[in-house]
Biopython code that builds the backbone (N, CA, C, O; Angstrom):
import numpy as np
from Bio.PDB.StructureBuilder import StructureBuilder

atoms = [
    (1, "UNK", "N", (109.205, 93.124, 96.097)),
    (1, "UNK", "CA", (110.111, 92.328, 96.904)),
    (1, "UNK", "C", (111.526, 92.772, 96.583)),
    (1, "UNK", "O", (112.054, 92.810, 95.471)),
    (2, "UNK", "N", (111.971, 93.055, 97.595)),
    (2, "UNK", "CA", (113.743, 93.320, 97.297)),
    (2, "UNK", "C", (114.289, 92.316, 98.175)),
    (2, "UNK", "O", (113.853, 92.103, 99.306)),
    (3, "UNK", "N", (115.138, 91.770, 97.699)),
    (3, "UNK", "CA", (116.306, 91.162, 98.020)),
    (3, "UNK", "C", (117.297, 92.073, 98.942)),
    (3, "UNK", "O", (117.769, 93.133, 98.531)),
    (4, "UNK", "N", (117.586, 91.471, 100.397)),
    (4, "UNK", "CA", (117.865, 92.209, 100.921)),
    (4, "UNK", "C", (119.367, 91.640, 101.622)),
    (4, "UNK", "O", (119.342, 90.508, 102.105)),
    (5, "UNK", "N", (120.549, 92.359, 101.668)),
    (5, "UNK", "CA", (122.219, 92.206, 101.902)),
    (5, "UNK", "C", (122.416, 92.292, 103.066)),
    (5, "UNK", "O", (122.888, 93.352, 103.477)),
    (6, "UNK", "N", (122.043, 90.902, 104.279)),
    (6, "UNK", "CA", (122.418, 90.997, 105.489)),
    (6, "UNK", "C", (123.036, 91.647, 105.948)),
    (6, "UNK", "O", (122.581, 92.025, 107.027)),
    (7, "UNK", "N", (124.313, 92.205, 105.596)),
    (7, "UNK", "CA", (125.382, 93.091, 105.749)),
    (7, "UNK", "C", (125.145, 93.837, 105.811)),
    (7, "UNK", "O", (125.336, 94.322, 106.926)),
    (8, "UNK", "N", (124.608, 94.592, 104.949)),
    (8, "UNK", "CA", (124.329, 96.505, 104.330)),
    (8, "UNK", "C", (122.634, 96.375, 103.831)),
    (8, "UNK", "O", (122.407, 96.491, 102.627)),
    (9, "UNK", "N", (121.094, 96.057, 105.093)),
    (9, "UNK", "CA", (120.286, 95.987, 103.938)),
    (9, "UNK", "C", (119.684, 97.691, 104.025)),
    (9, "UNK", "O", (120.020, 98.356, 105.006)),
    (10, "UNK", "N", (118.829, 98.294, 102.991)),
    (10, "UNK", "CA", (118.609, 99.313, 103.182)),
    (10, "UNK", "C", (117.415, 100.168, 104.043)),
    (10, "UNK", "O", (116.310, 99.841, 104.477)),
    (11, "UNK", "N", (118.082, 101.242, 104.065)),
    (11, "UNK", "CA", (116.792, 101.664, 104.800)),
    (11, "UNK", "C", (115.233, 101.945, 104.346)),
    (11, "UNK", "O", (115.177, 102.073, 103.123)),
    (12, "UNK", "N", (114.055, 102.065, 104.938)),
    (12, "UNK", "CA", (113.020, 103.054, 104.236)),
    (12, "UNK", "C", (113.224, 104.043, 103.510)),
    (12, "UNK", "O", (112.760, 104.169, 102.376)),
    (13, "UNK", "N", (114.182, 105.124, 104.282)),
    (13, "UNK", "CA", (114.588, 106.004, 103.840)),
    (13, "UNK", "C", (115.264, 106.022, 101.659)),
    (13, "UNK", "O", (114.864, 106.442, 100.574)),
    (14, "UNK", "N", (116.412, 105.279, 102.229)),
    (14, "UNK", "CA", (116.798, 104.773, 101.220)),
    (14, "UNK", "C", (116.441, 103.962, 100.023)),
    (14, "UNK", "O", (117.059, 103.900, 98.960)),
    (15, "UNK", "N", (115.187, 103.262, 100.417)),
    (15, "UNK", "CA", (114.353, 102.624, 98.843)),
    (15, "UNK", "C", (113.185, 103.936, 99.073)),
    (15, "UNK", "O", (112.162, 103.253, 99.025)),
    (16, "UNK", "N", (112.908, 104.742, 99.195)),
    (16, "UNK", "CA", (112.117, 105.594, 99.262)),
    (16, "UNK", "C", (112.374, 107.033, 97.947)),
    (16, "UNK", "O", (111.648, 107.698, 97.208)),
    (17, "UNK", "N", (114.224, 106.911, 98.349)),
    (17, "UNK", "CA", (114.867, 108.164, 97.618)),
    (17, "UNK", "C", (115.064, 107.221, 95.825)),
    (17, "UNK", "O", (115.019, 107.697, 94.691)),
    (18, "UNK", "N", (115.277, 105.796, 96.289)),
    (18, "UNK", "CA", (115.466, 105.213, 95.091)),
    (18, "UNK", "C", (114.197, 105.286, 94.326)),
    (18, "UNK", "O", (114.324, 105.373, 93.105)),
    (19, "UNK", "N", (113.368, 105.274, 94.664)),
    (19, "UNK", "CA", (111.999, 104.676, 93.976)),
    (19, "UNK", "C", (111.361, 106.136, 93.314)),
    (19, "UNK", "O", (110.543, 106.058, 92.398)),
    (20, "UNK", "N", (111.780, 107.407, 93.824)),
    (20, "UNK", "CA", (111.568, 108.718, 93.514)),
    (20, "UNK", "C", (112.260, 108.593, 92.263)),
    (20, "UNK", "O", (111.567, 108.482, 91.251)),
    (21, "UNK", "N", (113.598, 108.591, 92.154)),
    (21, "UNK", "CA", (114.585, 108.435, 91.342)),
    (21, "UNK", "C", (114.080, 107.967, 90.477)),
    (21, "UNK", "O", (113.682, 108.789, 89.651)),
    (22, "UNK", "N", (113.820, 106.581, 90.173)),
    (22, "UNK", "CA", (113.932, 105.491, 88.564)),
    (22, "UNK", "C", (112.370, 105.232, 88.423)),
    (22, "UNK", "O", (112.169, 104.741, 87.313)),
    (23, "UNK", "N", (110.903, 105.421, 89.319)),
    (23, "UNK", "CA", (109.688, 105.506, 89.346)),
    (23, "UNK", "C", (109.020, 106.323, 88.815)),
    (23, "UNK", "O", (108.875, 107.396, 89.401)),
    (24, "UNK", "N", (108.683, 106.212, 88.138)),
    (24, "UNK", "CA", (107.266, 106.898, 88.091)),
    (24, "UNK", "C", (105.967, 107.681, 89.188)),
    (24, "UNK", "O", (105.132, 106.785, 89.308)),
    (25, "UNK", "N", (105.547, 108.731, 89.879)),
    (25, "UNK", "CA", (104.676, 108.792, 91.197)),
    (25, "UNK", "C", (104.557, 107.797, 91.250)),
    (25, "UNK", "O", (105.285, 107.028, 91.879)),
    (26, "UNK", "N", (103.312, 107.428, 90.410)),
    (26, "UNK", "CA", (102.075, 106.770, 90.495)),
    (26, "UNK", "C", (102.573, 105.142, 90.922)),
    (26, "UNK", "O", (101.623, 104.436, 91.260)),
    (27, "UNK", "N", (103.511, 104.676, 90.940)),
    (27, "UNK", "CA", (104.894, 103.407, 91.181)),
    (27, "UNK", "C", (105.105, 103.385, 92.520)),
    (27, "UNK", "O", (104.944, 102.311, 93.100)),
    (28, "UNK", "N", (105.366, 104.154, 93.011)),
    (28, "UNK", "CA", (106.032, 104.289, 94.146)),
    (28, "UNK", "C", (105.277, 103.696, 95.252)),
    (28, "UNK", "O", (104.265, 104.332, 95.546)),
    (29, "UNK", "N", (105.486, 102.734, 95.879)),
    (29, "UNK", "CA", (104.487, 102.371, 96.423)),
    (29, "UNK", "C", (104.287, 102.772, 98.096)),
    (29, "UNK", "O", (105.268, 103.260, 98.658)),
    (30, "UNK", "N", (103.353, 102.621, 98.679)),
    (30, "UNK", "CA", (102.727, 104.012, 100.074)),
    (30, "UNK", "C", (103.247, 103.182, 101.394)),
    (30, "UNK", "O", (103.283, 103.730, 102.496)),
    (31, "UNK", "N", (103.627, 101.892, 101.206)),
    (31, "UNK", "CA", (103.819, 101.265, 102.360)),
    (31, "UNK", "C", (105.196, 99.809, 101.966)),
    (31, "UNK", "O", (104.885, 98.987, 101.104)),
    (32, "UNK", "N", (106.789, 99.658, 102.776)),
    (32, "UNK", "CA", (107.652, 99.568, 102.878)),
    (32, "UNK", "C", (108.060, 98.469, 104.105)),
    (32, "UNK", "O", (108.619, 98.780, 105.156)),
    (33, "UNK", "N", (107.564, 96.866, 103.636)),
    (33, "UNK", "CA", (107.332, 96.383, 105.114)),
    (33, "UNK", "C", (109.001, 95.068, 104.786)),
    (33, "UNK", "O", (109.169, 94.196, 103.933)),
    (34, "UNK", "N", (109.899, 95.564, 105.946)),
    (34, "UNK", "CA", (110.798, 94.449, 105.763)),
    (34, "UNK", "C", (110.737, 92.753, 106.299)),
    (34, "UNK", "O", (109.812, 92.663, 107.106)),
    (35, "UNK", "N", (111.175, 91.900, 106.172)),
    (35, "UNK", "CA", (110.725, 90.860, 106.352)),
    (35, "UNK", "C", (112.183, 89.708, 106.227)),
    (35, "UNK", "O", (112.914, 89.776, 105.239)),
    (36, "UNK", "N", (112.431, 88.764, 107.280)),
    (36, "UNK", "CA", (113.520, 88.496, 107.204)),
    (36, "UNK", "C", (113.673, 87.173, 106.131)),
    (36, "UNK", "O", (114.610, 87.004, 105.351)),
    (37, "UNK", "N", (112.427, 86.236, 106.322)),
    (37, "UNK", "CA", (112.289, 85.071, 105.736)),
    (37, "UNK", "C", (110.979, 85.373, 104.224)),
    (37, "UNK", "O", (109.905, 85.902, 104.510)),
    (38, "UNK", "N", (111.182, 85.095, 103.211)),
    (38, "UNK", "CA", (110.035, 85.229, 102.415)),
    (38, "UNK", "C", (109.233, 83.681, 102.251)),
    (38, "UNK", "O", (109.779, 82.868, 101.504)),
    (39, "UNK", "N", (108.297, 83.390, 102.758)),
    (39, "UNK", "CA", (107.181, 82.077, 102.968)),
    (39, "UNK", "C", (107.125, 81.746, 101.468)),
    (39, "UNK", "O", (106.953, 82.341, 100.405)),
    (40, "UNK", "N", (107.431, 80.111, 102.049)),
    (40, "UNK", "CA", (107.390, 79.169, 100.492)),
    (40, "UNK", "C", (105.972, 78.174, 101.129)),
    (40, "UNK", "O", (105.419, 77.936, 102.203)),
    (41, "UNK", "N", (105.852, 77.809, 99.628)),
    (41, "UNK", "CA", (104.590, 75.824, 99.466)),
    (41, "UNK", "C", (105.625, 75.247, 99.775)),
    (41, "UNK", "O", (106.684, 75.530, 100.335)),
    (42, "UNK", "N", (105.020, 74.140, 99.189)),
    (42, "UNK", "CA", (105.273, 73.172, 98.767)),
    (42, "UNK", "C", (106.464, 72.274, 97.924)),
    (42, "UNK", "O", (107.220, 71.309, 98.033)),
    (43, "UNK", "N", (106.017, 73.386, 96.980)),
    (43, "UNK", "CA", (107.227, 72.848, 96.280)),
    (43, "UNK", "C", (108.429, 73.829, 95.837)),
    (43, "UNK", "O", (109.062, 73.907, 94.784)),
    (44, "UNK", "N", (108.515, 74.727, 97.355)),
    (44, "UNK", "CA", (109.408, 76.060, 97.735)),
    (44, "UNK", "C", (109.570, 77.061, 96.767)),
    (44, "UNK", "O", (110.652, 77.600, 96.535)),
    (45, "UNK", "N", (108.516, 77.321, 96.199)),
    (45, "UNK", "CA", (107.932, 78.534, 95.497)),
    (45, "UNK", "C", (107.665, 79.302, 96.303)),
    (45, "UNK", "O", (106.842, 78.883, 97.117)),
    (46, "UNK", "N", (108.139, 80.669, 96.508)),
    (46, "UNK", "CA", (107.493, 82.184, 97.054)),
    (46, "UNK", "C", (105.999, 81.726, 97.139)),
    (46, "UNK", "O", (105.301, 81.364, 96.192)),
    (47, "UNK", "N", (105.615, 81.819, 98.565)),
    (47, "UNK", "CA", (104.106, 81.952, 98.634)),
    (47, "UNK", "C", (103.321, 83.416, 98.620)),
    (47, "UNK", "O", (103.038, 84.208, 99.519)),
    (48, "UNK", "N", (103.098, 83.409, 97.179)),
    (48, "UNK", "CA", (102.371, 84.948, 97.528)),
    (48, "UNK", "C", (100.742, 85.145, 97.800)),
    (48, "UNK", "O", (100.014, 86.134, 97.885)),
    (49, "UNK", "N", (100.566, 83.943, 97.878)),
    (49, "UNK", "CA", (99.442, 84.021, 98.551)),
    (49, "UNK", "C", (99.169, 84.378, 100.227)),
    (49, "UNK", "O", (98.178, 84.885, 100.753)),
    (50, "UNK", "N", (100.255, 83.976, 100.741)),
    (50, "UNK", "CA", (100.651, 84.315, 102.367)),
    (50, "UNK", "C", (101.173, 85.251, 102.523)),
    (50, "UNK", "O", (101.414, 85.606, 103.676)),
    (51, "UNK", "N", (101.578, 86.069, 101.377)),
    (51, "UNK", "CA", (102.178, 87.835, 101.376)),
    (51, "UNK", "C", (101.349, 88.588, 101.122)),
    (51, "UNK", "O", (101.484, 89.775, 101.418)),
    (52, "UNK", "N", (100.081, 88.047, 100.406)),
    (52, "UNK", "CA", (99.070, 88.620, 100.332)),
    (52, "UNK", "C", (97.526, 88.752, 101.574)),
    (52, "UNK", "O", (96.525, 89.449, 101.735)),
    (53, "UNK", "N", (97.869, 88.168, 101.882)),
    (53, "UNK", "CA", (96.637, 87.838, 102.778)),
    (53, "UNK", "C", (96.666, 88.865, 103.890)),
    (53, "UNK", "O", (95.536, 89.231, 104.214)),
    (54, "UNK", "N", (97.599, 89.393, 104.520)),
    (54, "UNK", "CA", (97.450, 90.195, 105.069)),
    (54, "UNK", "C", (96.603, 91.744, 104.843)),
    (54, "UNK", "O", (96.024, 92.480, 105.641)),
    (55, "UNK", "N", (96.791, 91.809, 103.697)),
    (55, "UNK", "CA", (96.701, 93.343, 103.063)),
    (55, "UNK", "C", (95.142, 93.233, 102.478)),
    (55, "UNK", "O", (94.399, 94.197, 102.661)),
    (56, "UNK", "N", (94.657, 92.070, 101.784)),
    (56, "UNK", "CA", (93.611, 91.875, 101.097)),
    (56, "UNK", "C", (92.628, 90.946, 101.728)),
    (56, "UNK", "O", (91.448, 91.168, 101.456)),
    (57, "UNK", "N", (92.930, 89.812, 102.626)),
    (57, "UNK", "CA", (92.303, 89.318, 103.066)),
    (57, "UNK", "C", (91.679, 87.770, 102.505)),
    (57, "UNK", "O", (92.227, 87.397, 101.468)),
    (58, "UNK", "N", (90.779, 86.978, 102.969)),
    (58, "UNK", "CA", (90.550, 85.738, 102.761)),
    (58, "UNK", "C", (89.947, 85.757, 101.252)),
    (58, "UNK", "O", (90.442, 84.961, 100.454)),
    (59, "UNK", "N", (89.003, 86.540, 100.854)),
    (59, "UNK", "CA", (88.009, 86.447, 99.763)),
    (59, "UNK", "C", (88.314, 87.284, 98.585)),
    (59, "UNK", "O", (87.390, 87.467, 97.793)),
    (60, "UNK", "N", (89.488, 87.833, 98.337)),
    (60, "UNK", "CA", (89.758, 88.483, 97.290)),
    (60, "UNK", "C", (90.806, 88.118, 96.191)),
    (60, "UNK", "O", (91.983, 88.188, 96.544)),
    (61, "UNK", "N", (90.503, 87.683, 94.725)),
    (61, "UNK", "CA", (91.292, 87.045, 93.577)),
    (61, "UNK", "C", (91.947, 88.354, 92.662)),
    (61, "UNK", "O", (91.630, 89.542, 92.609)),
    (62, "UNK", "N", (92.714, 87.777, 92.164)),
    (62, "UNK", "CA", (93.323, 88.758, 91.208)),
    (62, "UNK", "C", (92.680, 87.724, 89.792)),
    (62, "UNK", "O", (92.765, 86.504, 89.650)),
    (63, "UNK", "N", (92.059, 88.730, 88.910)),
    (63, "UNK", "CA", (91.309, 88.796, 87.553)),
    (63, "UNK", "C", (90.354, 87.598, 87.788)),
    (63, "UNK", "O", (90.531, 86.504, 87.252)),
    (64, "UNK", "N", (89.298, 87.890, 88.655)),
    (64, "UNK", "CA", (88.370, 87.243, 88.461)),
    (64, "UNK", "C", (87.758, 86.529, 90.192)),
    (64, "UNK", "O", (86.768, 85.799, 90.244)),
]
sb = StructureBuilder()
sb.init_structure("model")
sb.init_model(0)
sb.init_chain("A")
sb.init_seg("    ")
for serial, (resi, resn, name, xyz) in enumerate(atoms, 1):
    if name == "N":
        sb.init_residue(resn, " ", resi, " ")
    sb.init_atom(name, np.array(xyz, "f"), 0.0, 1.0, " ", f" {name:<3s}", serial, name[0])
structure = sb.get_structure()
């Protein structure tokens, strides 16, 4: 998740050259999706369960 500067936010391009830079390959990650609002609960915590669901789907847990 980056935090992104209404004003100036960056390009693909540009977190692409960054992430080469200060990353590691194997870091860098293959896909770059911007997003204007980040989805909260309840009790307006980041829902990363609703950031996740797209990519992984209904039935899949992390450790276990």
């Amino acid at each position: 998740v980056v935090p992104v500067d209404p004003g100036a936010p960056p390009t693909p391009a540009e977190l692409e050259a960054w992430c080469r830079e200060h990353l590691g390959s194997y870091k860098i990650p293959r896909l770059v999706e911007f997003i204007d609002v980040l989805p909260r609960n309840e009790m307006q915590k980041v829902d990363k369960k609703s950031l996740r669901k797209p990519y992984w789907g209904e039935g899949r847990t992390i450790g276990g």
